[in-house]
N, C-alpha and C positions, 0 to 999 in steps of 0.2 A: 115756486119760481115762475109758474105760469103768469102771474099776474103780471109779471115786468114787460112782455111785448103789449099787454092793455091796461097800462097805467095810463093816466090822460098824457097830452106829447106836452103838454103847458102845465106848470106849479099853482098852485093859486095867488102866487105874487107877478104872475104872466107873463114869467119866463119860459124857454121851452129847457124839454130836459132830454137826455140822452142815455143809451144803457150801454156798455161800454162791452165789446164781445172781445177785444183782441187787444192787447196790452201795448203802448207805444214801444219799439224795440226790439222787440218777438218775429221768431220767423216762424211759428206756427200759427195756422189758421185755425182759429172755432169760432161757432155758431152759436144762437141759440134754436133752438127745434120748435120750429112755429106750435107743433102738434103736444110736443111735451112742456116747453117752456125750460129744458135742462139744455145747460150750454154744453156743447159736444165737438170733439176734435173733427174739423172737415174733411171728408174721405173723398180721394179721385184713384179712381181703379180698384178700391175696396182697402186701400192705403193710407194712413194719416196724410194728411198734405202740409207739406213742410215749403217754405215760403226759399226757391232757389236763387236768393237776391239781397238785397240789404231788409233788414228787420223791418217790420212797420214804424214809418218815421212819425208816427201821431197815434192817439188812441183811435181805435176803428167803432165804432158802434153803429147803434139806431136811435131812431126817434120814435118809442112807443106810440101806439097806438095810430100809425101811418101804416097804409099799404101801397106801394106803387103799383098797382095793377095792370094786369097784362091786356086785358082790352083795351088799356087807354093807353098804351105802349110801356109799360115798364117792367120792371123784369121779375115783380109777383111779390117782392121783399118789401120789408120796411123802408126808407127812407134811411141812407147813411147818413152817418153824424163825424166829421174828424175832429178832434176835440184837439187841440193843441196846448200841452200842457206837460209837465210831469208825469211820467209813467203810470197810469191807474189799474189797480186791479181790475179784472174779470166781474162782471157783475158791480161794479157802482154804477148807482145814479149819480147823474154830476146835470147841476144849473148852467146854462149855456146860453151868452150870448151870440146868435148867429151873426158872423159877417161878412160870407163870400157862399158864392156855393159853385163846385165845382161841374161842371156838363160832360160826361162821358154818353160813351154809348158801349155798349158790351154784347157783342152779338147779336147786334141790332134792336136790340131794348137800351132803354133810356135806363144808365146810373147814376142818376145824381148824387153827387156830393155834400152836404151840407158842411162847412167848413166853422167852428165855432171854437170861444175862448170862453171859461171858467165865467162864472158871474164873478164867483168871488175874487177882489184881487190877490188874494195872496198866491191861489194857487196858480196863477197866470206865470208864462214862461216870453210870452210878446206884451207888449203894452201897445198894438194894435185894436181899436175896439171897432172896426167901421173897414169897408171896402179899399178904401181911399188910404186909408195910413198901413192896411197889410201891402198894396200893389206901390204906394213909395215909400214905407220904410225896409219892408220883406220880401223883396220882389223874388228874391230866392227860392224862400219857401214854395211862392207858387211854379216858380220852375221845377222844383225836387221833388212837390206832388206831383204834378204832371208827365214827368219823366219815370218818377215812381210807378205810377199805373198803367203808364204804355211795355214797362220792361218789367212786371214782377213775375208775370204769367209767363214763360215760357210755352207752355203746352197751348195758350191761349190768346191769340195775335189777333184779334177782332176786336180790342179795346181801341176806341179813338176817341179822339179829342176832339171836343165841339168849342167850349171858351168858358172864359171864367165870368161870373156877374157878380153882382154886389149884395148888397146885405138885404135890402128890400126884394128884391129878386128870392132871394135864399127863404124868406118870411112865406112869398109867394108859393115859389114850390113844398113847405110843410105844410101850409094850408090847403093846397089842389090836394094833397093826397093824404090827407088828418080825417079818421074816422069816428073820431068823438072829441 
């Protein structure tokens, strides 16, 4: 299991690809364990951490072999991926078109979002492929992510909104923080 946080973050057909930690739907949170590489239920207090809000409305993952680094302002983790799509298990790889990516900050470290659709068409749930057709065909979506991550935290009120960009942007930031 270890190999999935350093698998390369690009396929060899030069797509990027995503590891999917937390299932669309679900209100539990897990991880995968930088150190073990086994996905594990998130503990706050020494307690599972159960999500006290609507489920996660997208798949949550990462982008292998990305590290946001805390010298350079980020919060030490992978590079998130929200994959929008049909519910996927824990642990798929899924091919990913990037087309948005969302700017949070969370305790004063930068969380970016990478916002991404299925390469494949079948498994797509938007026929958005580009910045442009999710902000005027979906403009929802990006309210209900956004309003998603300012309210899921309860315990934790230091998430803020910086803005949304586009898909070249989103390219941008997996490349600034892409390790191989």
């Amino acid at each position: 299991m270890n190999n999935l946080l350093h698998l390369p973050s690009k396929t060899t057909t030069g797509n990027y690809q995503a590891v999917i930690e937390i299932q669309a739907g679900t209100n539990r949170k897990t991880e995968i364990n930088k150190e073990t590489g086994i996905f594990e239920t998130s503990l706050r207090n020494g307690m599972p951490r159960s999500i006290d809000f609507l489920g996660y409305p997208v798949n949550y993952g990462f982008v292998p072999s990305t590290i946001m680094s805390k010298d350079r302002g980020g919060d030490g983790d992978p590079i998130d991926a929200l994959i929008i799509c049909e519910s996927l298990p824990m642990a798929t790889l899924i091919e990913f078109i990037p087309i948005a990516i969302l700017r949070l900050k969370d305790s004063k470290e930068l969380d970016s979002k990478i916002i991404g659709i299925p390469v494949n068409p079948e498994k797509r749930t938007i026929s958005a492929t580009n910045f442009h057709e999710l902000k005027t065909n979906y403009p929802s979506i990006m309210d209900i992510l956004v309003k998603w991550f300012l309210n899921y935290d309860k315990l934790n009120d230091t998430t803020e909104f910086i803005c949304w960009e586009d898909e070249i942007k989103a390219v941008e930031e997996m490349e600034k923080w892409r390790i191989q």
